[in-house]
KEMI-596320 format. One record per residue: residue in one letter; y, z, x of N, C-alpha, C in turn; residue number from 1. Coordinates in steps of 0.05 Angstrom, whole numbers. Layout:
BEGIN
   aa       ny       nz       nx      cay      caz      cax       cy       cz       cx     i
    a        Y        Z        X        Y        Z        X        Y        Z        X   NUM
...
// end
This chain:
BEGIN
   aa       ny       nz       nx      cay      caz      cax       cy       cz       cx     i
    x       56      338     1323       30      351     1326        8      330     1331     1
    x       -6      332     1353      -33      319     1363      -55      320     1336     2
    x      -65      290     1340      -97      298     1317     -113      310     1336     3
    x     -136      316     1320     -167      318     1328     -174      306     1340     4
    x     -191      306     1361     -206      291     1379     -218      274     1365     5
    x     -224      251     1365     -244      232     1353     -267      243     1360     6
    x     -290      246     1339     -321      247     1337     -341      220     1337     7
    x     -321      203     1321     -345      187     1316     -322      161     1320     8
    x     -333      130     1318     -321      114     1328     -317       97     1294     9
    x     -289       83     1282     -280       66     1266     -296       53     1251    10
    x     -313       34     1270     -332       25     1264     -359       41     1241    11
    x     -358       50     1251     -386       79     1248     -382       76     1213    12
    x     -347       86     1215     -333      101     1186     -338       72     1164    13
    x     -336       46     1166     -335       23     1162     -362       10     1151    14
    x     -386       18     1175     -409       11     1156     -413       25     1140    15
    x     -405       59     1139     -420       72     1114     -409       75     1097    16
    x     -377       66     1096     -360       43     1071     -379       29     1054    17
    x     -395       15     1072     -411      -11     1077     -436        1     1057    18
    x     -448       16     1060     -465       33     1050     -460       46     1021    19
    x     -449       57     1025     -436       78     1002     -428       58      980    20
    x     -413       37      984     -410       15      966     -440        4      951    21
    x     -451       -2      971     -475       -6      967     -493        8      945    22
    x     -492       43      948     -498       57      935     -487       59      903    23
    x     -466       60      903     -437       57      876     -453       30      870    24
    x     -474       13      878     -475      -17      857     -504       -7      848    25
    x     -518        8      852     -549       13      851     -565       -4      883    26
    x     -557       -2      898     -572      -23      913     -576        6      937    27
    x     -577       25      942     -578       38      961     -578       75      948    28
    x     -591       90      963     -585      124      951     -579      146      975    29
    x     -566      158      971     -557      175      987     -561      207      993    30
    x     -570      211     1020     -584      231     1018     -571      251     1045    31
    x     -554      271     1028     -534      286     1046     -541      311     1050    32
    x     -543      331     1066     -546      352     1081     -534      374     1064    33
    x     -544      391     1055     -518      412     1051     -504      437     1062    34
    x     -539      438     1080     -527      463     1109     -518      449     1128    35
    x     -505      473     1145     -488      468     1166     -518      453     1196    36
    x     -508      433     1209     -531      430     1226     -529      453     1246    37
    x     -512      459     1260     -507      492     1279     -480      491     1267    38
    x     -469      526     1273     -456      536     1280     -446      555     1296    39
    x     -476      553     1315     -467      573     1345     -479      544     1367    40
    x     -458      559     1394     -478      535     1414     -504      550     1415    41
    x     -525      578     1417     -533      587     1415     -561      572     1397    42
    x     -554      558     1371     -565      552     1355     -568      523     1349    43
    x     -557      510     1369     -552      480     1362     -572      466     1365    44
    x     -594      461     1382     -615      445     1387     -636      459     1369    45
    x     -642      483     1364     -657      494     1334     -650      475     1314    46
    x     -638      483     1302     -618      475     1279     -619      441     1270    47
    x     -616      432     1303     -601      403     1292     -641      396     1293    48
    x     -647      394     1312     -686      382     1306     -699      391     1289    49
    x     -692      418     1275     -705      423     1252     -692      408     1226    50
    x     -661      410     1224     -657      390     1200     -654      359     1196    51
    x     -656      345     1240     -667      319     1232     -689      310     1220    52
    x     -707      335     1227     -738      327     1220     -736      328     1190    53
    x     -727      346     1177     -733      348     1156     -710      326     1140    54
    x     -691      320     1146     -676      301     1133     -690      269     1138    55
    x     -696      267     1159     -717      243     1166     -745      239     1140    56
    x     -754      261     1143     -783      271     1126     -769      261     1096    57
    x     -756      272     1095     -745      266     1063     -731      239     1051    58
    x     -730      235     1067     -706      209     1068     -731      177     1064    59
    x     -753      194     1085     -781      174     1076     -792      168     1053    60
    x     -795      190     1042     -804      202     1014     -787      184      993    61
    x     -760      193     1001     -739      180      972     -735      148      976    62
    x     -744      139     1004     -746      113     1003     -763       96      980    63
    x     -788      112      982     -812      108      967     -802      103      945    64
    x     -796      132      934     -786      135      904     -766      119      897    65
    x     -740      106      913     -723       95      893     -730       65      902    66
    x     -745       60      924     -747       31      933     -721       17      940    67
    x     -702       34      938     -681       17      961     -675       40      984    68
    x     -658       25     1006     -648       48     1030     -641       76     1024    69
    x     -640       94     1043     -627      119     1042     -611      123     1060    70
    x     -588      122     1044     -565      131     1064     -568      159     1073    71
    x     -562      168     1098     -563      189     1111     -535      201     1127    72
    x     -535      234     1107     -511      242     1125     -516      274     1133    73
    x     -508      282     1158     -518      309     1155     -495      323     1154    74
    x     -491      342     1155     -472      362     1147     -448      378     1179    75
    x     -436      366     1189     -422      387     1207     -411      423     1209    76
    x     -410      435     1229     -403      451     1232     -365      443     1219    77
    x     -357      469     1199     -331      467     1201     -319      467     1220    78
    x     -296      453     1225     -278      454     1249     -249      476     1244    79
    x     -266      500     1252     -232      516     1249     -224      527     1271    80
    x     -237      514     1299     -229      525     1321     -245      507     1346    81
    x     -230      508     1366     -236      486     1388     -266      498     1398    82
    x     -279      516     1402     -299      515     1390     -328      514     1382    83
    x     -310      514     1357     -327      496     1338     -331      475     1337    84
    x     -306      455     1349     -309      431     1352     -330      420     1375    85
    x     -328      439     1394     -344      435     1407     -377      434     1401    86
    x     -380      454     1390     -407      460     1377     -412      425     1355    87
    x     -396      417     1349     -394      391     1330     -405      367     1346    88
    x     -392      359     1374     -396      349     1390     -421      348     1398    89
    x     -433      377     1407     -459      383     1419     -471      371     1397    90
    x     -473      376     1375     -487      365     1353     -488      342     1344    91
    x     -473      333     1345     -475      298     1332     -492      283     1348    92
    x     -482      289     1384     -492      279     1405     -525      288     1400    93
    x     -534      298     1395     -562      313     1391     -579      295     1370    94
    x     -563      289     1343     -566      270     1325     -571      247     1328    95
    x     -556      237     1345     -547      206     1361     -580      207     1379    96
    x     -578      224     1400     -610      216     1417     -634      212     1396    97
    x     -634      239     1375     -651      242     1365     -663      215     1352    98
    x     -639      201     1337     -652      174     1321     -654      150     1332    99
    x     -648      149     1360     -651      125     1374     -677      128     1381   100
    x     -688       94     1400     -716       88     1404     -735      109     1419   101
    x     -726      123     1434     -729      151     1444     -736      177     1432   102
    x     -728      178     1410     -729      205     1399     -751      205     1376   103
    x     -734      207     1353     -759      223     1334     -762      207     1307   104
    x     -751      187     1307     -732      179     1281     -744      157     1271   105
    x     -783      149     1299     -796      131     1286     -809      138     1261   106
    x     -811      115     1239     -822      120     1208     -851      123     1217   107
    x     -868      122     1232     -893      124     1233     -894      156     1241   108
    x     -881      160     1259     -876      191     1266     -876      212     1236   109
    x     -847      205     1228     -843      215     1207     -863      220     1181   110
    x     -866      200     1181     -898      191     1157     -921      214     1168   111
    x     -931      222     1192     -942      239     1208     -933      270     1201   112
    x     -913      268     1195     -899      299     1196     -913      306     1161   113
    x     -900      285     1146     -907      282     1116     -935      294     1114   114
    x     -952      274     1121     -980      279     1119     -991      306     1121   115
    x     -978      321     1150     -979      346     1165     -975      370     1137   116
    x     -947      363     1124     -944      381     1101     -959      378     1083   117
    x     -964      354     1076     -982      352     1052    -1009      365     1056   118
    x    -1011      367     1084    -1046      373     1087    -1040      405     1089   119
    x    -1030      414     1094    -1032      443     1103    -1010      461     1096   120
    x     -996      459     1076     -982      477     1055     -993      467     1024   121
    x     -981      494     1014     -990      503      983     -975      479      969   122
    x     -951      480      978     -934      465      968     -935      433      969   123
    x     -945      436      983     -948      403      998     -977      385      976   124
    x     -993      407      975    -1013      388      964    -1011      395      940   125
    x     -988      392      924     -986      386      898     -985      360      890   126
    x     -972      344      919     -962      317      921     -981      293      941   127
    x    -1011      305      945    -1036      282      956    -1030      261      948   128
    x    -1035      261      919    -1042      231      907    -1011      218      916   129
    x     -985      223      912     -969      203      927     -968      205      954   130
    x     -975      228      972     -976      218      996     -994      191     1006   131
    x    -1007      197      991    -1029      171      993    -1023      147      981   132
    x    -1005      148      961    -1000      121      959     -971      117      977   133
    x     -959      117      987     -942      125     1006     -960      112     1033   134
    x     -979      123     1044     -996      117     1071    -1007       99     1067   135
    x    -1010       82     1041    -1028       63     1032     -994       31     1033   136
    x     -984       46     1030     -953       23     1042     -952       17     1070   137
    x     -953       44     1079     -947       47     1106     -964       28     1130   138
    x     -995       35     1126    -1020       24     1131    -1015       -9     1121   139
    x    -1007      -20     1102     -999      -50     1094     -972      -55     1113   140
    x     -952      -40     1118     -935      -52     1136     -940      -55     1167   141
    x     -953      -40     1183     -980      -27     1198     -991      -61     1205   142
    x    -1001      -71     1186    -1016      -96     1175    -1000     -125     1202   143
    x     -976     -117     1195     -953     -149     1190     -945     -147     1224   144
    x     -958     -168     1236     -948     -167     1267     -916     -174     1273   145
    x     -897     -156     1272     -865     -165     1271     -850     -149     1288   146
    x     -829     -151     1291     -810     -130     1310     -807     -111     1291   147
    x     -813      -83     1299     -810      -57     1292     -791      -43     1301   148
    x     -768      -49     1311     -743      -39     1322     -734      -18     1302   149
    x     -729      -39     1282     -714      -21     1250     -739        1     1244   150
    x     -759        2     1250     -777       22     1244     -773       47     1264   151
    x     -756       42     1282     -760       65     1310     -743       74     1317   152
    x     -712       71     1292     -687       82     1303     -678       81     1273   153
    x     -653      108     1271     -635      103     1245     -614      109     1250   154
    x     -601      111     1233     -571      118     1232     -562      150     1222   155
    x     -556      161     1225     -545      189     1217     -515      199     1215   156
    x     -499      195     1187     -479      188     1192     -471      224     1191   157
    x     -443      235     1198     -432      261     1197     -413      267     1176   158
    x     -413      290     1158     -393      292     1142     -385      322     1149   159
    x     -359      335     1139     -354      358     1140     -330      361     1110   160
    x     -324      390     1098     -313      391     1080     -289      389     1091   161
    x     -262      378     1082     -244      381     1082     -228      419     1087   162
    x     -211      420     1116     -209      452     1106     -183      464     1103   163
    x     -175      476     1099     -151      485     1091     -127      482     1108   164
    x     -128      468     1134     -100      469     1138      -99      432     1148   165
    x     -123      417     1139     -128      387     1155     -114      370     1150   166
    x      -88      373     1126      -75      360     1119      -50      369     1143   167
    x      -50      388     1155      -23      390     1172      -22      372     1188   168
    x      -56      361     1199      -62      352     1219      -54      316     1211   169
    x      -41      298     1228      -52      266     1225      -74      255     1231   170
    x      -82      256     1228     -114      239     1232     -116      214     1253   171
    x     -139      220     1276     -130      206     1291     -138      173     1283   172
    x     -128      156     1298     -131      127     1292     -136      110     1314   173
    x     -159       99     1314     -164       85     1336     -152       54     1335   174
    x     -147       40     1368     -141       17     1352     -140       -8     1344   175
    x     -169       -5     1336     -189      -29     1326     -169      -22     1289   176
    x     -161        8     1282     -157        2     1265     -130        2     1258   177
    x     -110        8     1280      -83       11     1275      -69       -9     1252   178
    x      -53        5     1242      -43      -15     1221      -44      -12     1196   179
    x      -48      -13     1172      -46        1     1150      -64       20     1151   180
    x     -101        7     1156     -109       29     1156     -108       55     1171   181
    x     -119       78     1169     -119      105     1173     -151      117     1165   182
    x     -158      128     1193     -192      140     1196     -180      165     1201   183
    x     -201      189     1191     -201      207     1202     -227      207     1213   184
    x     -225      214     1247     -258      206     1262     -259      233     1264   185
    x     -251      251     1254     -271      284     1258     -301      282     1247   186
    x     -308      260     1224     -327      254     1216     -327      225     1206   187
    x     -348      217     1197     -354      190     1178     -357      197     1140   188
    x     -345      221     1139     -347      221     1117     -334      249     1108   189
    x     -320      252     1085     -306      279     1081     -302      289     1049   190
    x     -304      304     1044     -301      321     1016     -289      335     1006   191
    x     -275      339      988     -264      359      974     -287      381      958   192
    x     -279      414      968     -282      429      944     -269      434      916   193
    x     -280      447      894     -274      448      872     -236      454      877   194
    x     -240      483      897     -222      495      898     -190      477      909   195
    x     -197      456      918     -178      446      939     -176      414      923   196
    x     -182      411      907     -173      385      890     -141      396      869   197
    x     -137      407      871     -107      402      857      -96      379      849   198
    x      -83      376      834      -65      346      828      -50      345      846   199
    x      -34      368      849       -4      362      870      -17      371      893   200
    x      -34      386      899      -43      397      922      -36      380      942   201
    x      -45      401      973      -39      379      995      -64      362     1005   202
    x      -84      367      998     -115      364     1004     -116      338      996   203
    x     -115      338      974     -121      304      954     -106      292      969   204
    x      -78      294      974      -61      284      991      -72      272     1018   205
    x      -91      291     1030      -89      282     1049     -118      268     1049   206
    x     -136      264     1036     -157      246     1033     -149      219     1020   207
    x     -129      217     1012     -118      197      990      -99      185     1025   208
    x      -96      192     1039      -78      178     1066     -107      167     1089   209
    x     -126      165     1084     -147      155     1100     -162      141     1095   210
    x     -177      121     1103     -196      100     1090     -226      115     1094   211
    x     -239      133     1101     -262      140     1095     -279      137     1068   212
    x     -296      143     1066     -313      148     1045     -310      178     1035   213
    x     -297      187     1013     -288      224     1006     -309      219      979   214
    x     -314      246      977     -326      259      963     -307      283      954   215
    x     -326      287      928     -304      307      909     -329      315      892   216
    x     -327      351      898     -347      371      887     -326      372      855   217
    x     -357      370      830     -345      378      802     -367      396      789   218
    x     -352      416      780     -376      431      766     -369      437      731   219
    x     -385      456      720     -379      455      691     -363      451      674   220
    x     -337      468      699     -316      471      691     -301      440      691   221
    x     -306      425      700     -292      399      708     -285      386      670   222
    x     -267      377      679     -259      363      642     -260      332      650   223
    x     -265      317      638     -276      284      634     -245      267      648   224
    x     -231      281      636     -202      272      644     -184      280      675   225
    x     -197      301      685     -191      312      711     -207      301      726   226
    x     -232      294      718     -250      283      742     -241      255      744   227
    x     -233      234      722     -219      212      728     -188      210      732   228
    x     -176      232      738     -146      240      749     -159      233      782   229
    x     -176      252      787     -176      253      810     -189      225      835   230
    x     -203      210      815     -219      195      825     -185      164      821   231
    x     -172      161      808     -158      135      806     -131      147      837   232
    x     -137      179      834     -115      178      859     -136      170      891   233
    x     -162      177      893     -168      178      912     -179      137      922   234
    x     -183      132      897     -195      102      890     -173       84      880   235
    x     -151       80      893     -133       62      875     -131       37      869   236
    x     -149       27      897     -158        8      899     -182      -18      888   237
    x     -195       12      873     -215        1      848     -252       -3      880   238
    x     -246       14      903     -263        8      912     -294       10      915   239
    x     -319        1      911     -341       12      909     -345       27      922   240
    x     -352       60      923     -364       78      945     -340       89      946   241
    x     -320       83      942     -301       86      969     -302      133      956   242
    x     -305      131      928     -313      164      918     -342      172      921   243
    x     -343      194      926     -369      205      917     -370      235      899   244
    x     -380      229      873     -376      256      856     -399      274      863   245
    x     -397      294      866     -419      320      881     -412      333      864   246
    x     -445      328      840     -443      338      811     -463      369      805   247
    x     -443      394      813     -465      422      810     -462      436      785   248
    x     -478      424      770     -471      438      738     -486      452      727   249
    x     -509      463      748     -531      484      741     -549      477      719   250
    x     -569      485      714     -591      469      699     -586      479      670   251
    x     -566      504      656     -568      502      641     -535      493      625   252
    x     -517      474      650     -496      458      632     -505      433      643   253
    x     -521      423      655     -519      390      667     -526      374      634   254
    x     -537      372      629     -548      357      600     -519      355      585   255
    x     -510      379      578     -476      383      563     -463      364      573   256
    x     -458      375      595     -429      365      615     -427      350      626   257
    x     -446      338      633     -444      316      658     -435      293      637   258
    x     -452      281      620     -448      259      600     -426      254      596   259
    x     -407      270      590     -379      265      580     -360      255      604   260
    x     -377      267      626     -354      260      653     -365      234      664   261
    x     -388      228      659     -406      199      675     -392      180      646   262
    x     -387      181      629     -380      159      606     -347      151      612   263
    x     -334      181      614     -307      170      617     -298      153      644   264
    x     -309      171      668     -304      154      690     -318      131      702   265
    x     -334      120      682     -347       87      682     -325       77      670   266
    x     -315       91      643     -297       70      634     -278       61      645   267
    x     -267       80      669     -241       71      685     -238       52      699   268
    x     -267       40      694     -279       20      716     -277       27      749   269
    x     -280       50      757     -290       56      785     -312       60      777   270
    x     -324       52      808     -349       50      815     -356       72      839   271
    x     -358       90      831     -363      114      844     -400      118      846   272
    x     -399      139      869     -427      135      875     -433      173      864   273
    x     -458      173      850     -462      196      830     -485      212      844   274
    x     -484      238      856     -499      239      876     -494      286      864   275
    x     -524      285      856     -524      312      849     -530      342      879   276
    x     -516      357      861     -514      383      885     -516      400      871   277
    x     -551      406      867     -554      426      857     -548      455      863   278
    x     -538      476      847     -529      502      855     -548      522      866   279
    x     -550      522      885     -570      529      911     -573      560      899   280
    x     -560      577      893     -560      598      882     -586      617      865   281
    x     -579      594      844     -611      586      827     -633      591      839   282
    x     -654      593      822     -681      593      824     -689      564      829   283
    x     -709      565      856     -720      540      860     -730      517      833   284
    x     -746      535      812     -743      521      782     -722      507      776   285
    x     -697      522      780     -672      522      762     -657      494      776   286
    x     -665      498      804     -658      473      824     -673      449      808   287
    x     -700      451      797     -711      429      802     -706      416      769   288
    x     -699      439      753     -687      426      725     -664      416      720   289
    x     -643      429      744     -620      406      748     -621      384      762   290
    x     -633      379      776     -644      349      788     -654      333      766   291
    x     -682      342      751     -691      328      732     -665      324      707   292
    x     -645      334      699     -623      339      681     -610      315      686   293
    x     -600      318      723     -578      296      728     -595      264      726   294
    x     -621      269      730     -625      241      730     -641      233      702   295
    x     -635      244      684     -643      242      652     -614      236      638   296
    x     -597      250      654     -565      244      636     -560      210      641   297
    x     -571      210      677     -563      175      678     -580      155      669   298
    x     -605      166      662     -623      149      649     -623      140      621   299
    x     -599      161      608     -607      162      582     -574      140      573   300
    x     -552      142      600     -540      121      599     -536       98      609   301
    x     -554       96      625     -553       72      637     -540       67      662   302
    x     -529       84      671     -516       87      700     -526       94      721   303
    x     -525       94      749     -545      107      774     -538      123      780   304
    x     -567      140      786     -562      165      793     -557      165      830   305
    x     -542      160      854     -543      148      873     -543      169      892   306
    x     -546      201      884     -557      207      912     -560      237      908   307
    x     -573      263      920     -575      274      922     -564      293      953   308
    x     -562      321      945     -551      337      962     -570      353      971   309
    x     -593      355      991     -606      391      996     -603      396     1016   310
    x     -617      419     1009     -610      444     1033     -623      443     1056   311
    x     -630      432     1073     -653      433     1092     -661      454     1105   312
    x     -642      479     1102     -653      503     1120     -681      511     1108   313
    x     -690      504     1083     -714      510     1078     -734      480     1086   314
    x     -746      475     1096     -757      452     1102     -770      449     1073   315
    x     -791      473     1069     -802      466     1050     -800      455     1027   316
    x     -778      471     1015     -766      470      988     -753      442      987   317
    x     -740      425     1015     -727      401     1009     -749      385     1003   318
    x     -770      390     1016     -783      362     1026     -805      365      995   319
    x     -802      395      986     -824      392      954     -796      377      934   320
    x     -768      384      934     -754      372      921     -756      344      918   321
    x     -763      326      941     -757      297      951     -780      288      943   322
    x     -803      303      943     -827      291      936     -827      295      891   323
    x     -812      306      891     -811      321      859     -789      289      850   324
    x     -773      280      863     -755      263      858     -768      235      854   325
    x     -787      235      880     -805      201      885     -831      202      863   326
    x     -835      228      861     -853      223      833     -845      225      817   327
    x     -819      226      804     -811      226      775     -797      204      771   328
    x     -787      181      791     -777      155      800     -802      131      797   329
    x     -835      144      813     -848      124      807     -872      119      802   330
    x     -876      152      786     -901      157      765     -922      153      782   331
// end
């Protein structure tokens, strides 16, 4: 049986290794998509410029707030049909123009969009006084006569969930990397749901056969001892980043639950990158007390909180989230 077409190139999968490691040490935070960018061709150039803007917009913001990089990933259309894959294609490609020197992805731009919300939503001017200290950085870098390249282009890396039959599939391999290792280039990044982590399952199986960066959704239900089952099979190597835990424990178990699972799987000595997903479900409140939860559980042990998950189809609600995060990061 034939793989998947390659999406993205070896390399790609490698720096945000590169990254994600980064993140797992405290030196970087991560900031992932949780809607689909399209899933019609119909809807693809909507979709993908409305959630670069707003993933850009936000990504500014949490710069602020945590003072190191933001890793950036947006979310793919599932692949359960050729397609869809196509629709994937159309989209990445969309992504790709969008953040190069051409497109949209300059920080002065972006900072512009910021301002735009802050000035003229309800929501927005809750958060003046940091937009302003924010434009008051911006305006000092503004200042420094230097190459602005890195100011006028980013990176946007692609993830999609793992789906139910991807393990039938081999994963293709380019071959810069032939040889022990193994990419799956449908994306630069891939995840397990709650539902599809099994011990024996075939899923873990088949994220545990590729060198990407995987992620693995845990919720209340998760036990201290299953979440580090699953992380020594997917990490055996002891690698930084190489996990990402996508922690949705709703605002009224995160305080409980999470603690017991962030203590045991430090002790295993992986270095996993801890990155919350709040339960969209909830009341925008309820969103914003499990955010404040997950990053009080890691404050209160000493571990990093390294990245967050939203929703971008609301522009608003992300970009008041992101701004709710950079002021509670730097007062």
């Amino acid at each position: 049986m034939t793989g998947r077409p390659p999406l993205v190139l070896a390399a790609e999968v490698r720096r945000l290794s590169e990254q994600m490691a980064a993140a797992a040490r405290g030196e970087a935070f991560v900031l992932q998509t949780g809607d689909r960018v399209a899933e019609s061709a119909g809807d693809v150039e909507t979709s993908v410029v409305a959630g670069v803007r707003t993933l850009l917009q936000a990504a500014l913001v949490l710069t602020y707030g945590t003072q190191v990089p933001v890793v950036k990933i947006c979310r793919l259309p599932a692949r359960h049909d050729e397609a869809l894959d196509a629709h994937s294609v159309t989209a990445l490609n969309m992504v790709r123009a969008l953040t190069r020197a051409a497109g949209v992805a300059d920080v002065r731009q972006v900072h512009r969009w910021n301002q735009e919300f802050v000035r003229t939503t309800e929501v927005g001017a809750r958060y003046a006084a940091l937009a302003r200290r924010i434009d008051r950085v911006m305006r000092f870098m503004a200042a420094w006569p230097v190459d602005d390249t890195p100011l006028r282009t980013t990176r946007i890396f692609a993830g999609h969930e793992v789906l139910p039959r991807d393990h039938e599939r081999p994963p293709p391999c380019s071959e810069e990397a032939a040889g022990p290792v193994s990419w799956d280039l449908s994306a630069h990044f891939l995840w397990l749901g709650e539902r599809s982590r099994e011990r024996e399952g075939p899923h873990i199986a088949f994220v545990e056969s590729v060198a990407n960066p995987v992620g693995l959704e845990i919720g209340p239900g998760t036990l201290p001892e299953e979440a580090v089952e699953c992380v020594r099979r997917m990490d055996p190597h002891f690698s930084p980043g190489r996990v990402t835990l996508m922690t949705a424990m709703g605002s009224d178990r995160v305080r409980d639950v999470l603690p017991p699972i962030v203590e045991k799987v430090t002790a295993s000595g992986h270095q996993v990158v801890w990155q919350c997903d709040p339960v969209r479900e909830n009341s925008l409140s309820q969103v914003f007390d499990e955010v404040h939860g997950f990053f009080e559980v890691h404050r209160n042990l000493g571990t990093y909180p390294g990245g967050i998950r939203l929703d971008c189809a609301d522009g608003n609600a992300a970009m008041e989230l992101a701004f709710l995060i950079a002021e509670s990061l730097r007062g």
